[in-house]
C-alpha positions as CSV (number, residue, x, y, z in Angstrom):
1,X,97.2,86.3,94.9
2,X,97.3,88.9,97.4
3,X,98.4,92.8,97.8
4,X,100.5,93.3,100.3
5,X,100.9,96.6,102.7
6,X,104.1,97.3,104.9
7,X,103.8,100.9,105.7
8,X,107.5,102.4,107.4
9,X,105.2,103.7,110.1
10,X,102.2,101.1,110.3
11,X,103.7,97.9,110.1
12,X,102.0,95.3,107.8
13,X,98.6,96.1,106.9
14,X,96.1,93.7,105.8
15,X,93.7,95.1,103.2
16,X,91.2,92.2,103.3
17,X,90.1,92.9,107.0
18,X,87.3,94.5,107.9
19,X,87.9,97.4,110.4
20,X,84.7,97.6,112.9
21,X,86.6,100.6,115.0
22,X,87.2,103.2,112.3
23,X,89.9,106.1,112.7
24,X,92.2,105.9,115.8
25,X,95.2,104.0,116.7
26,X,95.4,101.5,114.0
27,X,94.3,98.0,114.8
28,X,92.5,96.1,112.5
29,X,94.2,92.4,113.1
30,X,93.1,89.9,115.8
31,X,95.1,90.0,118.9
32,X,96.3,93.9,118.2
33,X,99.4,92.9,116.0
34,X,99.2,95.2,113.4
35,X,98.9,99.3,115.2
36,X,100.9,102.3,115.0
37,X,99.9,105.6,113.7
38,X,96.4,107.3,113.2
39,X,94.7,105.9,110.4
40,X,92.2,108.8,108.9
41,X,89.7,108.3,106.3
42,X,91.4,108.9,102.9
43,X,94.6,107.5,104.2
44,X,96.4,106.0,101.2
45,X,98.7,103.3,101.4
46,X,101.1,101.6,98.3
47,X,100.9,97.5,98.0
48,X,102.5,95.1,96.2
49,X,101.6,91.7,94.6
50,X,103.9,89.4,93.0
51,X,101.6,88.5,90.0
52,X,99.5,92.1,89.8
53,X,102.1,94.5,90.5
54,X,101.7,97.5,92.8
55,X,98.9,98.8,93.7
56,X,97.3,102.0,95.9
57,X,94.1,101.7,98.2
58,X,92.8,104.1,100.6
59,X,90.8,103.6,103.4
60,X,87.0,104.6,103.9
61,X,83.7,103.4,105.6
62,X,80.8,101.7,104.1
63,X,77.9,103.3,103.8
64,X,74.7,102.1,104.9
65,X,74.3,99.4,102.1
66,X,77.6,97.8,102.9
67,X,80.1,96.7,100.4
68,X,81.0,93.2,99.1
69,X,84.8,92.3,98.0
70,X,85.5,93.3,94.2
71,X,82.8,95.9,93.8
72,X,83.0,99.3,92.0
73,X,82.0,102.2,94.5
74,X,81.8,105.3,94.5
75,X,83.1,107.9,97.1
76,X,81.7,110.7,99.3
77,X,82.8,112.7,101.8
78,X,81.2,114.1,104.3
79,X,81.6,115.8,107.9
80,X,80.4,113.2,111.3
81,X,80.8,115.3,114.3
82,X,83.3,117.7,113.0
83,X,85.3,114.6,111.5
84,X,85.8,114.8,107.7
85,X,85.0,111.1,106.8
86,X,85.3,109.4,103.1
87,X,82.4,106.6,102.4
88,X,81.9,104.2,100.1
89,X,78.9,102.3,98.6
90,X,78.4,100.5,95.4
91,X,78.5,102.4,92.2
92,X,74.7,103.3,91.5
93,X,75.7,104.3,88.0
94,X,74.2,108.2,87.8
95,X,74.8,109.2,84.5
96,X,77.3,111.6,84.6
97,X,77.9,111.9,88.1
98,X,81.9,112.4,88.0
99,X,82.2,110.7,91.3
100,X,85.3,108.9,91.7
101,X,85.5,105.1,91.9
102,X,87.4,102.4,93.7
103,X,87.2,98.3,93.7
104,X,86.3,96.9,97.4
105,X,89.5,95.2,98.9
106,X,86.8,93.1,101.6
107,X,83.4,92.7,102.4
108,X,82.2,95.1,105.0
109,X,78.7,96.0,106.5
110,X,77.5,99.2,106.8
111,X,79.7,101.7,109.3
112,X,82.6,98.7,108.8
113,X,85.9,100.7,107.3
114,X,88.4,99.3,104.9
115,X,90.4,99.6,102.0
116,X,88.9,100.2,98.4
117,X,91.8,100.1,95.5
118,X,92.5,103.1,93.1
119,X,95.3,101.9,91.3
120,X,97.2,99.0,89.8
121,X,95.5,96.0,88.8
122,X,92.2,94.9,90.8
123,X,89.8,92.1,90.6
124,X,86.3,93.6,90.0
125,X,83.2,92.3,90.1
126,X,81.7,92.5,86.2
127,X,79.1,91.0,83.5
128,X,79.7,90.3,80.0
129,X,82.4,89.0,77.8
130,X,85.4,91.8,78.3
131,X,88.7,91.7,76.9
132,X,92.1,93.1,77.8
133,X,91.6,96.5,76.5
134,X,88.0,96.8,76.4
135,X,86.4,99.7,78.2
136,X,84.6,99.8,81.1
137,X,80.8,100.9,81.8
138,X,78.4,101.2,84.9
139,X,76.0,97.7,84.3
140,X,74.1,97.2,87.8
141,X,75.0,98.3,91.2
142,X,78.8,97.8,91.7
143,X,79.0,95.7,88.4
144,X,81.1,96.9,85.4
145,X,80.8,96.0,81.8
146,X,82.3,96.4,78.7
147,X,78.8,96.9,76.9
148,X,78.9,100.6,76.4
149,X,76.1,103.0,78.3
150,X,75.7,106.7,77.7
151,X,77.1,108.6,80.3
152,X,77.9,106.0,82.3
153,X,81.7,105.3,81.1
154,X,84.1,104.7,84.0
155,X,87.4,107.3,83.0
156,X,90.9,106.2,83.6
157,X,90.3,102.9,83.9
158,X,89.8,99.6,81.5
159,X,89.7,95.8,81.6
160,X,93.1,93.8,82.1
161,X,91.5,90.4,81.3
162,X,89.0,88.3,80.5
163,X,86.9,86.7,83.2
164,X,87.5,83.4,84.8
165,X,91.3,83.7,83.7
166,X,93.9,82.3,86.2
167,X,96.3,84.7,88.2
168,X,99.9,83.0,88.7
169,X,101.1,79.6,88.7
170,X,101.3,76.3,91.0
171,X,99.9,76.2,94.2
172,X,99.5,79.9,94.2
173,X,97.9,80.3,91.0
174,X,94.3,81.7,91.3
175,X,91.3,81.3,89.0
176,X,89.1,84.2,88.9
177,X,85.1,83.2,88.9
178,X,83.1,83.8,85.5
179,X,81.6,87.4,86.8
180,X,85.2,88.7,87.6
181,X,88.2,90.1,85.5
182,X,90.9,92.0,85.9
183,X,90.9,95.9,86.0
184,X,93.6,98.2,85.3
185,X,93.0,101.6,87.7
186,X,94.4,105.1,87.5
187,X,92.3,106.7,89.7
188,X,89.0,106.1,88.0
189,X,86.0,108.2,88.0
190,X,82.4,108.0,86.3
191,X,82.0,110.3,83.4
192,X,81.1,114.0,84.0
193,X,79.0,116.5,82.5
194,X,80.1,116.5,78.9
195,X,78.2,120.0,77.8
């Protein structure tokens, strides 16, 4: 189980890597096999996986916490030496905050870039017993739940699975661990101000 990227212009573009050069010539594979145009933070690219569909990511650094693969973040923006830049860091969960949120493609330290899903299906890191259908809440730091929390609901998005179900079949077939499950995204954001 794995989304796969091949941008017209880029080439193929793997969303697992970590990028430790950030906006420029893209170049993210070892040995330079996989550059072409500018990537910019906020670039979004489609992908496609045989067992979750298709799928959209865009591409932003991690802030100084770093990121670990399957996390919830949420997004900021902000201006480095006349740059506009899009960073991500794990989803802190302040209540009605309105920030949107994305699932971590890869593990990346802090300054690393990468890609961070926003829609289609995406393994995310939870705790609890969800469903398929359940809805999804902030629990700890980049950890979603279907426990409801005040003001801490995660919009336009809900679970596709249990955890610990398996992803396709034979030797490709993946079993997700017990503190993942499937999420289904449409460009998810934490609940705003509601008066």
């Amino acid at each position: 189980m794995a989304y796969i990227v091949l941008d017209d212009a880029i080439g193929f573009v793997d969303l697992y890597l970590a990028d430790t050069a950030g906006p420029g010539p893209f170049n993210i594979a070892a040995g330079g096999t996989t550059y072409g145009r500018m990537n910019s933070p906020g670039l979004e690219l489609r992908g496609w996986d045989a067992n979750l569909g298709a799928g959209t990511f865009v591409f932003a650094k991690a802030a100084a916490a770093g990121v670990t693969a399957t996390q919830m973040c949420e997004l900021t923006q902000s201006v480095t030496s006349g740059r506009y830049d899009v960073s991500a860091q794990p989803w802190a969960g302040g209540a009605n905050s309105a920030k949107p949120l994305v699932v971590a493609m890869a593990t990346l330290s802090a300054g690393q870039w990468g890609w961070f899903q926003l829609q289609g299906l995406a393994v995310a890191s939870v705790s609890g017993a969800p469903a398929a259908g359940n809805a999804a809440f902030w629990q700890a730091s980049g950890t979603v739940s279907p426990t409801p929390l005040a003001s801490k609901a995660v919009l336009n998005a809900q679970f596709a699975s249990a955890t610990g179900v398996t992803i396709g079949s034979g030797g490709s077939a993946v079993t997700l661990s017990g503190s993942q499950a499937l999420l289904l995204l449409n460009r998810p954001s934490a609940q705003g101000p509601i008066t």
